[in-house]
KOLTIDREN-63778 format. One record per atom (N, C-alpha, C): residue number from 1; x, y, z; chain; atom name. Coordinates in nm, 3 decimals. Layout:
BEGIN
PT resi       x       y       z chain name
PT  NUM       X       Y       Z     A   CA
...
This chain:
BEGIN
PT resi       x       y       z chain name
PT    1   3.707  -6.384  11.462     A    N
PT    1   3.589  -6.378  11.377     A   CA
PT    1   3.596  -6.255  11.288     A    C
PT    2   3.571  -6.270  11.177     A    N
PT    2   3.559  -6.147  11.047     A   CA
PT    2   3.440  -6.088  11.077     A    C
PT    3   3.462  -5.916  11.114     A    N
PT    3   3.371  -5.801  11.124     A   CA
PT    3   3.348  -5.750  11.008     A    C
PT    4   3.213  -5.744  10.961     A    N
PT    4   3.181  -5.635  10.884     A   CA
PT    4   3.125  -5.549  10.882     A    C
PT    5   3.104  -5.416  10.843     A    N
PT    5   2.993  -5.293  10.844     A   CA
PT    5   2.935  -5.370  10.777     A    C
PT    6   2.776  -5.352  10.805     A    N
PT    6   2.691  -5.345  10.701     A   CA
PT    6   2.662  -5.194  10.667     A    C
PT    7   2.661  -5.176  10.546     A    N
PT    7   2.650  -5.026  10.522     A   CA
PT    7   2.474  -5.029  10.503     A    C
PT    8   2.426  -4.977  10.609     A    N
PT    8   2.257  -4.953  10.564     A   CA
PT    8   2.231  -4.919  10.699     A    C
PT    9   2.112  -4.833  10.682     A    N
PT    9   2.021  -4.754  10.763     A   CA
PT    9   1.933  -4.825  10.811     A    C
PT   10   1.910  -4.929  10.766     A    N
PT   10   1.742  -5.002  10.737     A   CA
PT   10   1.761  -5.093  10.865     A    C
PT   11   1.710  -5.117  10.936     A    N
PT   11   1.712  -5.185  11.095     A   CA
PT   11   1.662  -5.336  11.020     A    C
PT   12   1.537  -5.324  10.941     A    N
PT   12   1.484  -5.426  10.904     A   CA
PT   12   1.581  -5.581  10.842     A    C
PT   13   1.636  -5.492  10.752     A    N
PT   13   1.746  -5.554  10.673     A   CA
PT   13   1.851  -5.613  10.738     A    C
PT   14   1.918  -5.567  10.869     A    N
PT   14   2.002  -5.583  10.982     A   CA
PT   14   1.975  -5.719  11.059     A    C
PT   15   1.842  -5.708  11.074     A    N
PT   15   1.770  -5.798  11.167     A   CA
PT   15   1.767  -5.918  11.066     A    C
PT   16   1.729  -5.895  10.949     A    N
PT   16   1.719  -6.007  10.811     A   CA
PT   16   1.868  -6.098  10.786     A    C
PT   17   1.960  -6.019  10.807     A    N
PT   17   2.088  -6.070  10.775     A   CA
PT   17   2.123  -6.132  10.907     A    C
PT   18   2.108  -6.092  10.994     A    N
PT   18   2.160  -6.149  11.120     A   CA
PT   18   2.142  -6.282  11.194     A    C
PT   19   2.002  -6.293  11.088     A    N
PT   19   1.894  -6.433  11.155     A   CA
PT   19   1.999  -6.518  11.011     A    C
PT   20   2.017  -6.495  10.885     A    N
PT   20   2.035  -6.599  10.809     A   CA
PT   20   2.210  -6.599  10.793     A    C
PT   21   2.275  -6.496  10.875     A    N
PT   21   2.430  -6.563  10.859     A   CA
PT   21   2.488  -6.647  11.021     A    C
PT   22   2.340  -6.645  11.114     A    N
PT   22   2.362  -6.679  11.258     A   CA
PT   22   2.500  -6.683  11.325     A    C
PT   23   2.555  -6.558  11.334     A    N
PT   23   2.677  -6.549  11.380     A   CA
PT   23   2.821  -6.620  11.336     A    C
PT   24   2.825  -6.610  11.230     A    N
PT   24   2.926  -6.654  11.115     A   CA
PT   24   3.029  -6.599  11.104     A    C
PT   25   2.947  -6.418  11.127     A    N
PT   25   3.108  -6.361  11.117     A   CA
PT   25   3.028  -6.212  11.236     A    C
PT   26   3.118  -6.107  11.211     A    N
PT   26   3.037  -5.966  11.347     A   CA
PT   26   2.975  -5.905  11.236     A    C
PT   27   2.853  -5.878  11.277     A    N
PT   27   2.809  -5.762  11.191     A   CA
PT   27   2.780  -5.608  11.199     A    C
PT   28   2.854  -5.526  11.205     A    N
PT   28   2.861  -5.409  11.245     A   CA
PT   28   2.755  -5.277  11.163     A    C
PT   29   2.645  -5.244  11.234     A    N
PT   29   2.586  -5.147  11.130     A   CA
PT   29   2.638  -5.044  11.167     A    C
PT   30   2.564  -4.911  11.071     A    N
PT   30   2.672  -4.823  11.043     A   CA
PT   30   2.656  -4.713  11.162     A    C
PT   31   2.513  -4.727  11.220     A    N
PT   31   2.521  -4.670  11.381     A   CA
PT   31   2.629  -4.725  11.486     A    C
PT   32   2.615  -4.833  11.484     A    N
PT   32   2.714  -4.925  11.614     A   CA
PT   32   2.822  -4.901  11.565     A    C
PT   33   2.890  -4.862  11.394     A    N
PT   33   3.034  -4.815  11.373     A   CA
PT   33   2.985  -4.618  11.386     A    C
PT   34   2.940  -4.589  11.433     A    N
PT   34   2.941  -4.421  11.458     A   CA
PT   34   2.900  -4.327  11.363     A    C
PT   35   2.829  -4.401  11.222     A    N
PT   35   2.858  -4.335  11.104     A   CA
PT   35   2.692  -4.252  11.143     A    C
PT   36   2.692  -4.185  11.083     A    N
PT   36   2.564  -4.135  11.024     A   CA
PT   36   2.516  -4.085  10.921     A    C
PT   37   2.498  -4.127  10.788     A    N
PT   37   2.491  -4.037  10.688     A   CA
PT   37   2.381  -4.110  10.610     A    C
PT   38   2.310  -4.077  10.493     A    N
PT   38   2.245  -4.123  10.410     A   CA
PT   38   2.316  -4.119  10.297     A    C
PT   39   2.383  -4.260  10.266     A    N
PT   39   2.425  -4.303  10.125     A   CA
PT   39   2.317  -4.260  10.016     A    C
PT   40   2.402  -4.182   9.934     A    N
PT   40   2.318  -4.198   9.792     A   CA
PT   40   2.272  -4.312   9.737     A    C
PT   41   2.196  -4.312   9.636     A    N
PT   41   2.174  -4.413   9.550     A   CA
PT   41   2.157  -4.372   9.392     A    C
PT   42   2.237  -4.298   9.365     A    N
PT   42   2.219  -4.230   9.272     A   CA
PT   42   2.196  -4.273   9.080     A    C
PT   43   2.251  -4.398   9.097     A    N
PT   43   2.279  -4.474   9.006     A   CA
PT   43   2.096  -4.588   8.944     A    C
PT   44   2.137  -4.637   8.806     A    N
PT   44   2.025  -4.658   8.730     A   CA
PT   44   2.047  -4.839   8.758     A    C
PT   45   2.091  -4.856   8.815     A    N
PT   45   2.128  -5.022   8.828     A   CA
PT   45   2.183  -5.040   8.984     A    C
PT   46   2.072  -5.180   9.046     A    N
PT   46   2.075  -5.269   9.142     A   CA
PT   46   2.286  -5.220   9.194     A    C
PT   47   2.350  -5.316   9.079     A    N
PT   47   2.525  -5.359   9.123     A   CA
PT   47   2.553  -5.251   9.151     A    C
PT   48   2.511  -5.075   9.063     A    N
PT   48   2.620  -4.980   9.058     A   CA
PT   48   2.556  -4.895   9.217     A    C
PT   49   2.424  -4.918   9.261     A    N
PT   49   2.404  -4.828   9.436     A   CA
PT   49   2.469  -4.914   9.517     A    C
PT   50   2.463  -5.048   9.482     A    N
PT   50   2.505  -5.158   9.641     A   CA
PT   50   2.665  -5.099   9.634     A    C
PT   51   2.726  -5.115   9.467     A    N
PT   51   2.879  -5.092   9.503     A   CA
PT   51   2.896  -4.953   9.549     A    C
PT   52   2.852  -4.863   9.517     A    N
PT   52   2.818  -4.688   9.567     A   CA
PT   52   2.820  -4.743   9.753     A    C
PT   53   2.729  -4.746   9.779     A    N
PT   53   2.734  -4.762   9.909     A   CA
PT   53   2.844  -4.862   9.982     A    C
PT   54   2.882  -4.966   9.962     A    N
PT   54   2.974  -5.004  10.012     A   CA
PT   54   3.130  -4.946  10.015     A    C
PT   55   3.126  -4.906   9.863     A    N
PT   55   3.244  -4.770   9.865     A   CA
PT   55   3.269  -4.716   9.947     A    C
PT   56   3.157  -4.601   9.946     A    N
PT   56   3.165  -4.490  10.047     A   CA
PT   56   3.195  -4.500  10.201     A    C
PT   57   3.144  -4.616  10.212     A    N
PT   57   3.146  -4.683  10.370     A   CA
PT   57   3.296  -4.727  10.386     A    C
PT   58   3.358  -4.771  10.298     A    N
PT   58   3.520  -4.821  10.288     A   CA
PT   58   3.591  -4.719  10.308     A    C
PT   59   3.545  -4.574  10.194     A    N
PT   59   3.635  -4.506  10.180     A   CA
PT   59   3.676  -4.423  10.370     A    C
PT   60   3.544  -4.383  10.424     A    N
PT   60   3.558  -4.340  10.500     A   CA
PT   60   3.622  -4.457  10.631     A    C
PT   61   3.578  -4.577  10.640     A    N
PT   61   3.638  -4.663  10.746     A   CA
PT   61   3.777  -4.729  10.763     A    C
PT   62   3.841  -4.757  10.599     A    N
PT   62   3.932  -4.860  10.550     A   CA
PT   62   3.864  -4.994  10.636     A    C
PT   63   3.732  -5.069  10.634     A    N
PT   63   3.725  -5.163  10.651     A   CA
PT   63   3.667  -5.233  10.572     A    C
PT   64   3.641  -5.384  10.624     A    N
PT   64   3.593  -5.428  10.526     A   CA
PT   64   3.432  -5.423  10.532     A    C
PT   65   3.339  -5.405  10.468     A    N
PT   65   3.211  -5.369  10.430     A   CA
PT   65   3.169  -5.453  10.337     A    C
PT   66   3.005  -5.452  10.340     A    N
PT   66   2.925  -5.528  10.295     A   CA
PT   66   2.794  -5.434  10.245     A    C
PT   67   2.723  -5.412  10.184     A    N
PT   67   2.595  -5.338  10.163     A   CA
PT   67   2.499  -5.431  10.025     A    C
PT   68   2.397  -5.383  10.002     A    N
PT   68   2.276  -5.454   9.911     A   CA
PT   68   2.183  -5.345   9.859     A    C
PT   69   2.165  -5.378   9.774     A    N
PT   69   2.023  -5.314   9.666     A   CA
PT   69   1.951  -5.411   9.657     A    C
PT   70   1.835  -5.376   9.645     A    N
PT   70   1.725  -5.495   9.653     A   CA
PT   70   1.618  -5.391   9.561     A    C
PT   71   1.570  -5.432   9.442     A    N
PT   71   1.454  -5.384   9.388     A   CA
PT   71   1.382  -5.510   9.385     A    C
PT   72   1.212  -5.455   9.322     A    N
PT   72   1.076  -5.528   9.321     A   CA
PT   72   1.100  -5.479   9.151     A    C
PT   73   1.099  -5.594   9.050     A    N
PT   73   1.089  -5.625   8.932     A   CA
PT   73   0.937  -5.661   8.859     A    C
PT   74   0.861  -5.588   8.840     A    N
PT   74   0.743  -5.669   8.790     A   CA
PT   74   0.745  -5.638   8.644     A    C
PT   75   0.734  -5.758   8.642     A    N
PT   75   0.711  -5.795   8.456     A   CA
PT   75   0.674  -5.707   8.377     A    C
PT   76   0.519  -5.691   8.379     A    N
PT   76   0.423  -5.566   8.291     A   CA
PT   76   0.469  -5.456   8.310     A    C
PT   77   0.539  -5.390   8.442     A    N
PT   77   0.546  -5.260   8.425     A   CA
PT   77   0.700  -5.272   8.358     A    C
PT   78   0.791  -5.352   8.283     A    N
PT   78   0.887  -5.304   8.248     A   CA
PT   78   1.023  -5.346   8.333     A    C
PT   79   0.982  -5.372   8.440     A    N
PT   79   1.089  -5.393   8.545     A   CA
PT   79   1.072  -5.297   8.624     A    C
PT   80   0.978  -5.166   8.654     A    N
PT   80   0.939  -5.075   8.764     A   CA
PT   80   0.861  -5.161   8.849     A    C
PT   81   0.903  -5.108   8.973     A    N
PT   81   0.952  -4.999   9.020     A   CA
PT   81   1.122  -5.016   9.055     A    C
PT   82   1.203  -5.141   9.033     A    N
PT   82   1.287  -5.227   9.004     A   CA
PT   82   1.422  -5.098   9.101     A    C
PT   83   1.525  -5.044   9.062     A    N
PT   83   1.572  -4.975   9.138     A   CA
PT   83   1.555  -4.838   9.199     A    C
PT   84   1.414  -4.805   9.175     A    N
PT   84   1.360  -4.710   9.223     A   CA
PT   84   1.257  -4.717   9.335     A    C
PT   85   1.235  -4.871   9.374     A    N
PT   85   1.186  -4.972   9.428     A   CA
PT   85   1.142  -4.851   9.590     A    C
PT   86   1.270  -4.818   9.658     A    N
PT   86   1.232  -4.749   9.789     A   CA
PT   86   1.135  -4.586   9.785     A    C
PT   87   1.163  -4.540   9.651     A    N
PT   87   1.159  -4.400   9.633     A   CA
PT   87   0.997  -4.433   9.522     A    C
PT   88   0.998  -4.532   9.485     A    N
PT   88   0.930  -4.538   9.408     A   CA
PT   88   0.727  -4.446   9.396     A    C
PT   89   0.692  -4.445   9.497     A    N
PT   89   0.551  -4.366   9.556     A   CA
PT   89   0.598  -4.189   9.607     A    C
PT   90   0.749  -4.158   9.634     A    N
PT   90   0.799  -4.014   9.613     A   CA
PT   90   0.916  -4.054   9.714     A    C
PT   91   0.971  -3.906   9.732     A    N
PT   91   1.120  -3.908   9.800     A   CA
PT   91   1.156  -3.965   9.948     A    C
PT   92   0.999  -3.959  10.037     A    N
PT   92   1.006  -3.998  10.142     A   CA
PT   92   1.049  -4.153  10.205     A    C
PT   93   1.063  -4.256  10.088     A    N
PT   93   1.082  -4.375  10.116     A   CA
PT   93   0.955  -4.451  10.233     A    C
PT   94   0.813  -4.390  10.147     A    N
PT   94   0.687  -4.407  10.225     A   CA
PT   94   0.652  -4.572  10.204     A    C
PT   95   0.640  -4.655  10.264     A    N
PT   95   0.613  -4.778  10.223     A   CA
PT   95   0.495  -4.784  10.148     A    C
PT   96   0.386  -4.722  10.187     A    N
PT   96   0.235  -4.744  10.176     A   CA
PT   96   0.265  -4.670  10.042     A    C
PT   97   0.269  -4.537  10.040     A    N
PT   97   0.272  -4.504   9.890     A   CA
PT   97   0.334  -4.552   9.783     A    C
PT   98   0.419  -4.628   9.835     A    N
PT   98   0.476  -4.728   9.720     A   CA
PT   98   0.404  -4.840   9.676     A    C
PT   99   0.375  -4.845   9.783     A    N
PT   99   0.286  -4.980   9.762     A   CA
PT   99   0.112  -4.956   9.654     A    C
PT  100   0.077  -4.837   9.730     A    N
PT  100  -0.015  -4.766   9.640     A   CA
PT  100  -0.020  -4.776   9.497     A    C
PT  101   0.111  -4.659   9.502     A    N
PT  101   0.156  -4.644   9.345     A   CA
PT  101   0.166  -4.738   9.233     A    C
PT  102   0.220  -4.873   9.320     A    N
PT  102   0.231  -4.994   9.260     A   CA
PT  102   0.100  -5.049   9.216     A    C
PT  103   0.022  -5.095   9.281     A    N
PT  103  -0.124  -5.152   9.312     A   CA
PT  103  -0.232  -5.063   9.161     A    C
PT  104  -0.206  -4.930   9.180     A    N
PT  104  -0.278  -4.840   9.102     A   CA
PT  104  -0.220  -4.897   8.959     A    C
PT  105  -0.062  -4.908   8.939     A    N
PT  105  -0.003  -4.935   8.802     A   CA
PT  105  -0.055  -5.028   8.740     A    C
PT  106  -0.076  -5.121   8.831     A    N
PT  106  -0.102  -5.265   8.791     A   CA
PT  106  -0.265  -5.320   8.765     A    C
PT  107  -0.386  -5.235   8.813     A    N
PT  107  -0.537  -5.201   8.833     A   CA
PT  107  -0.511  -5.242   8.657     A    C
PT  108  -0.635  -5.383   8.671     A    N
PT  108  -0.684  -5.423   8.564     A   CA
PT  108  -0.593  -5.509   8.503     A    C
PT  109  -0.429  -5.513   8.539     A    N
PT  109  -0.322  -5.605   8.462     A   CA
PT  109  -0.348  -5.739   8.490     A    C
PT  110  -0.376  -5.867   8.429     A    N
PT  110  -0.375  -5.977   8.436     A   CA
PT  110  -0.207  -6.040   8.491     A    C
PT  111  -0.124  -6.001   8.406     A    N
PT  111   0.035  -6.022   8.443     A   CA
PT  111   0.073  -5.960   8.554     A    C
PT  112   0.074  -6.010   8.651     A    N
PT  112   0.116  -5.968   8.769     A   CA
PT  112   0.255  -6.051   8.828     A    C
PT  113   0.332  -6.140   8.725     A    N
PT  113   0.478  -6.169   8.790     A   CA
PT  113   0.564  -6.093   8.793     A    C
PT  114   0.616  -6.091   8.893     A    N
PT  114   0.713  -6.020   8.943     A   CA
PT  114   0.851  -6.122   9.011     A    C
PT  115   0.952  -5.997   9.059     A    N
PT  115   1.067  -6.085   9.109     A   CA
PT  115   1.169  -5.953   9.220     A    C
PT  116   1.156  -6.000   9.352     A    N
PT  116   1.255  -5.935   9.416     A   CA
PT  116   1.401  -5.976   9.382     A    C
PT  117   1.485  -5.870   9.366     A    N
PT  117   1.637  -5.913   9.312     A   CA
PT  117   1.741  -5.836   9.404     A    C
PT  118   1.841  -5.884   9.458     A    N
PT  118   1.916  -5.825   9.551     A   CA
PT  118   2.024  -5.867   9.488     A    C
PT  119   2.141  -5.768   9.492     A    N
PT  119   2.278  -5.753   9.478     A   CA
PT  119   2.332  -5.722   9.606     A    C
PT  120   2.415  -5.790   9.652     A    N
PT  120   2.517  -5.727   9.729     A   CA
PT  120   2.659  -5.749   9.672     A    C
PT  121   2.705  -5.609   9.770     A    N
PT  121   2.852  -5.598   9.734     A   CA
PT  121   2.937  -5.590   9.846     A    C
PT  122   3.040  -5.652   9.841     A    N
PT  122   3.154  -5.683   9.970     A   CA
PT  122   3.283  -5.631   9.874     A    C
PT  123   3.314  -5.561  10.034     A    N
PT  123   3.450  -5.483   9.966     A   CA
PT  123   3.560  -5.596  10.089     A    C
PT  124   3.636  -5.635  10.041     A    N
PT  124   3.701  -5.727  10.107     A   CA
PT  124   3.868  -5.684  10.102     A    C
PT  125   3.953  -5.683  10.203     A    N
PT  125   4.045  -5.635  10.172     A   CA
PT  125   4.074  -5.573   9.996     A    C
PT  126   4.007  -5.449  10.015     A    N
PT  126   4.026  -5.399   9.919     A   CA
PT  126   3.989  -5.425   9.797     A    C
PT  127   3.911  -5.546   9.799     A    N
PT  127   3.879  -5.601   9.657     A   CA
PT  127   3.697  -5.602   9.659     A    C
PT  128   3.613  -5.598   9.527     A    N
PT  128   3.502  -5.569   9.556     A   CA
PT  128   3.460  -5.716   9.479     A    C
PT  129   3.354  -5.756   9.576     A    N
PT  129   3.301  -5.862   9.502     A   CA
PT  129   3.123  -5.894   9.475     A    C
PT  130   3.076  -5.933   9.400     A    N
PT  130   2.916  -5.908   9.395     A   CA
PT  130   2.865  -5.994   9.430     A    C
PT  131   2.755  -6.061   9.471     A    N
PT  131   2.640  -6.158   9.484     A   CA
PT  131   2.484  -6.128   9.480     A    C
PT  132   2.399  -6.196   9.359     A    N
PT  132   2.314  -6.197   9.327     A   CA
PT  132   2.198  -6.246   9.357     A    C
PT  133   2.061  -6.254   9.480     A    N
PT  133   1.982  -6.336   9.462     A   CA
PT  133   1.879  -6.291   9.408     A    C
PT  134   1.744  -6.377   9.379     A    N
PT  134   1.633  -6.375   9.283     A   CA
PT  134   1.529  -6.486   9.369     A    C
PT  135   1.416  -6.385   9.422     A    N
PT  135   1.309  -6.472   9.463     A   CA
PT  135   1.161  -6.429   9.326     A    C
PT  136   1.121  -6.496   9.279     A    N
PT  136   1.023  -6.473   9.164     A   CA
PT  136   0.895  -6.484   9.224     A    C
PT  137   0.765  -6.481   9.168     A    N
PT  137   0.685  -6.464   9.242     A   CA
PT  137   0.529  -6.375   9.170     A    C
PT  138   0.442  -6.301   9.252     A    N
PT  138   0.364  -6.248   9.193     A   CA
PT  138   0.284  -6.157   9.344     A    C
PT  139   0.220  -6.045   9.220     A    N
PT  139   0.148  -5.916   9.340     A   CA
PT  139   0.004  -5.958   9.277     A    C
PT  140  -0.040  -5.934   9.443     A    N
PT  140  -0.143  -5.940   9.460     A   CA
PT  140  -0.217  -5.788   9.467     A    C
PT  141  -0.372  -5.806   9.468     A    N
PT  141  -0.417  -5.721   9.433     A   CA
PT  141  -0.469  -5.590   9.574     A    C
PT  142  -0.424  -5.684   9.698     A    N
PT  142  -0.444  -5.610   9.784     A   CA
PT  142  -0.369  -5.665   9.890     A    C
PT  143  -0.389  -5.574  10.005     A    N
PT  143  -0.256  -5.592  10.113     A   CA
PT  143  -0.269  -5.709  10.219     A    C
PT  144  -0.185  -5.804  10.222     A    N
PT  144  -0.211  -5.863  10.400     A   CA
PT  144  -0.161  -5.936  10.462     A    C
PT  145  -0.092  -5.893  10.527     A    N
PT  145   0.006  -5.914  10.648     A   CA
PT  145   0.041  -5.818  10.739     A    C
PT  146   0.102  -5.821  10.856     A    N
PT  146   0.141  -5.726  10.921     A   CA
PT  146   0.276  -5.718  10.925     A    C
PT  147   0.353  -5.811  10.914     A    N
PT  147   0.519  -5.847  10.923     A   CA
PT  147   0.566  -5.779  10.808     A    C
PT  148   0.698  -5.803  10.826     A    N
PT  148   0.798  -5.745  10.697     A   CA
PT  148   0.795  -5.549  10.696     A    C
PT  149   0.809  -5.567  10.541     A    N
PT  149   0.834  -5.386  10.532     A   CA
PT  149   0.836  -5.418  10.373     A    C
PT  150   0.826  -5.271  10.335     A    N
PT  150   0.829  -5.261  10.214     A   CA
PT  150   0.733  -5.347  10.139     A    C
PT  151   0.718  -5.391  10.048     A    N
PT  151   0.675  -5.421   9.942     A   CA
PT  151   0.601  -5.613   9.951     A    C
PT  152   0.645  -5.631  10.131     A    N
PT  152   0.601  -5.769  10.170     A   CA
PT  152   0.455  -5.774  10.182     A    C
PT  153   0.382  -5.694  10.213     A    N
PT  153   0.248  -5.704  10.245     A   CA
PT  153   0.163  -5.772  10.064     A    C
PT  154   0.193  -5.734   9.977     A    N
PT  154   0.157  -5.764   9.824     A   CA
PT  154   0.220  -5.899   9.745     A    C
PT  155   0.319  -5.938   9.792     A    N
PT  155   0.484  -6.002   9.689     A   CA
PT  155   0.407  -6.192   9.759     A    C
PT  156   0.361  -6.236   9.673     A    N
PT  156   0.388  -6.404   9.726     A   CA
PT  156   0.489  -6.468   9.654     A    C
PT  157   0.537  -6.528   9.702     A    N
PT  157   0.656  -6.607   9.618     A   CA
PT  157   0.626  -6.740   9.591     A    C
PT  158   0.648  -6.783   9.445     A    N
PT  158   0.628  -6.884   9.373     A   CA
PT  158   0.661  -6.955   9.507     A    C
PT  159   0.535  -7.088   9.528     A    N
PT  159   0.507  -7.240   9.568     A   CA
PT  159   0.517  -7.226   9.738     A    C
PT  160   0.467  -7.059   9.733     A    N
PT  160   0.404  -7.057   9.896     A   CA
PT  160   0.265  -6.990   9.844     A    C
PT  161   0.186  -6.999   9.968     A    N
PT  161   0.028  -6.926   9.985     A   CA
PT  161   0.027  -6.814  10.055     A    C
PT  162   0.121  -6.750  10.050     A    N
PT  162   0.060  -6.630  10.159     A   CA
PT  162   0.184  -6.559  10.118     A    C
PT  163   0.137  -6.414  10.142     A    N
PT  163   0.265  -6.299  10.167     A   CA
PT  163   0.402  -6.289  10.188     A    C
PT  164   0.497  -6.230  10.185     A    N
PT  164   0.612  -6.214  10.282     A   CA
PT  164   0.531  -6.151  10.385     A    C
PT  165   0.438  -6.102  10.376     A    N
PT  165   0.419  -5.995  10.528     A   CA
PT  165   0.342  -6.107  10.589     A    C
PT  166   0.307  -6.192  10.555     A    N
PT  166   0.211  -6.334  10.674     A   CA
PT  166   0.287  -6.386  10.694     A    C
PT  167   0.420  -6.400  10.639     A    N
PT  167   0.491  -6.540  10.718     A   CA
PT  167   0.654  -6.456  10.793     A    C
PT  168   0.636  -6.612  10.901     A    N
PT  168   0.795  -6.552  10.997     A   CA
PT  168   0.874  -6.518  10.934     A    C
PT  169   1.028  -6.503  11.007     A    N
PT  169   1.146  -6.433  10.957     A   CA
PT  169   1.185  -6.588  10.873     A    C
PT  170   1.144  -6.689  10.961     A    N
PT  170   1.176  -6.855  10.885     A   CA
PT  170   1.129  -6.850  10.789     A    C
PT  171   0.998  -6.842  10.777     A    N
PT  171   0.921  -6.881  10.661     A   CA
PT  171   0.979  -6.814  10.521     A    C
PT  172   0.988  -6.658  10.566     A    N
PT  172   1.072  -6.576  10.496     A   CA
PT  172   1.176  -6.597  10.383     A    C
PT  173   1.290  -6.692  10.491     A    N
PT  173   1.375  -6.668  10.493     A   CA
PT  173   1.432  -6.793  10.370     A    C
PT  174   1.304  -6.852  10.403     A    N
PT  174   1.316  -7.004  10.321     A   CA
PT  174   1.300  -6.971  10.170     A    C
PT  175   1.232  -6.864  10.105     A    N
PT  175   1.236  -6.799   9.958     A   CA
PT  175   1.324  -6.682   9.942     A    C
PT  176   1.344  -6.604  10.024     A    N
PT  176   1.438  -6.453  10.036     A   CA
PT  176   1.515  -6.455   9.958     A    C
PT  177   1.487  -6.344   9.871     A    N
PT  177   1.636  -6.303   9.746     A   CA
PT  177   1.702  -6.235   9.858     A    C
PT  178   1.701  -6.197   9.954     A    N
PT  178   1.806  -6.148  10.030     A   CA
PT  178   1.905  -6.281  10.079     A    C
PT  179   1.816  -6.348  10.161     A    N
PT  179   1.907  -6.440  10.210     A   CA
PT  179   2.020  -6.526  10.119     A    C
PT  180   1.927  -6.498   9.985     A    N
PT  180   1.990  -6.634   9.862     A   CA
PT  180   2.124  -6.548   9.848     A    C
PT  181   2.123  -6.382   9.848     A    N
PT  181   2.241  -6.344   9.773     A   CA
PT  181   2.311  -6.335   9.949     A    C
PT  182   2.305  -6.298  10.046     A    N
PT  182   2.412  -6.346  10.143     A   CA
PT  182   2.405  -6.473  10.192     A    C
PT  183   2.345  -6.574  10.120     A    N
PT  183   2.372  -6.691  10.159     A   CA
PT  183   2.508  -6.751  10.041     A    C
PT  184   2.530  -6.670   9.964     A    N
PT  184   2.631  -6.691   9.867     A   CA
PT  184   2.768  -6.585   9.891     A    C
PT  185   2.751  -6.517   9.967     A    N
PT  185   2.859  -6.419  10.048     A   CA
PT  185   2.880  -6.524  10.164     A    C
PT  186   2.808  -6.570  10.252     A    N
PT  186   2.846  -6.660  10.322     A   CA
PT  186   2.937  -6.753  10.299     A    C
PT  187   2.900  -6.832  10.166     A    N
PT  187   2.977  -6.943  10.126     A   CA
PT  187   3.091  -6.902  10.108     A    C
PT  188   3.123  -6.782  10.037     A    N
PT  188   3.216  -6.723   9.981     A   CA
PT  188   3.340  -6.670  10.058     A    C
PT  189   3.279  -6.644  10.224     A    N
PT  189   3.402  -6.603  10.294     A   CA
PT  189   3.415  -6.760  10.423     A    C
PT  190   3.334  -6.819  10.399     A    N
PT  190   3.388  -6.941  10.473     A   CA
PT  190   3.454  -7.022  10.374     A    C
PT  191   3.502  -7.029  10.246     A    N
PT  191   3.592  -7.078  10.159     A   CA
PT  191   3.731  -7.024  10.172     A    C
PT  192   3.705  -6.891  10.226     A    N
PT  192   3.847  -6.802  10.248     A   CA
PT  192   3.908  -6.862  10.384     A    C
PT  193   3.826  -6.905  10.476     A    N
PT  193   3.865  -6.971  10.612     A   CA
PT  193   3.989  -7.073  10.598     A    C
């Protein structure tokens, strides 16, 4: 079976990938490979942090690796808080103040579509490859759910009724720009089989 690091800190995200590639291939995070560090994200674009981080994770392992950027795209503000998405409410990667910050931007905006967008990048014997998903959607004006993280408690996604933060990891999982872009890494290394 094909092991990969996932290069990320985020437990959440771990648990997200694990339910939608159901043991396809190993997934190694970067605790269970020994690492400890906080990848930068230093970069102005989704492709150029996911490939940053999967890099770095290569350079130091020589394996093969996998990592993702995921910003919150909303229309009116421009595409903010879009790859500034985690940091976006200040440096702490505070959910609530992001979420705040967001909510306050948007006070009085009628246009409230938005779109979660995830890139991932797989470094594959040595070669780097991208995958893109896109769940579209719209923020609401106040919070509710208890599930998820980040930016789920606000985000409904076009031709459901409720939150990411009200519905299961299924329900989830059934609109997820995460899942859509490793559900296309999936395809991609069971073609290599």
């Amino acid at each position: 079976m094909l092991t990969l690091i996932f290069a990320t800190n985020n437990q959440n995200k771990v648990d997200e990938i694990r339910v939608v590639t159901k043991g396809q291939f190993n997934i190694i995070t970067l605790k269970e490979a020994g690492i400890d560090i906080d990848i930068p994200e230093p970069h102005d674009t989704l492709e150029a942090n996911a490939s940053e981080k999967s890099s770095v994770i290569h350079q130091l392992t020589r394996q093969n690796v996998f990592s993702e950027d995921t910003g919150l795209e909303v229309e009116s503000l421009n595409g903010e808080p879009g790859v500034k998405s985690a940091r976006y409410g200040g440096e702490g990667r505070d959910f609530q103040a992001n979420i705040d910050k967001l909510l306050k931007n948007l006070e009085g905006n009628k246009n409230r579509k938005a779109q979660f967008r995830t890139v991932v990048s797989l470094v594959l014997n040595e070669k780097e490859y991208l995958f893109e998903g896109i769940c579209k959607g719209h923020i609401i004006e106040e919070q509710r759910g208890g599930k998820g993280f980040g930016y789920d408690p606000i985000f409904i996604p076009d031709g459901a009724g409720k939150t990411f933060a009200e519905m299961t990891m299924e329900e989830k999982n059934s609109f997820s720009h995460r899942k859509k872009a490793i559900a296309k890494l999936t395809d991609f290394l069971g073609e290599l089989n």
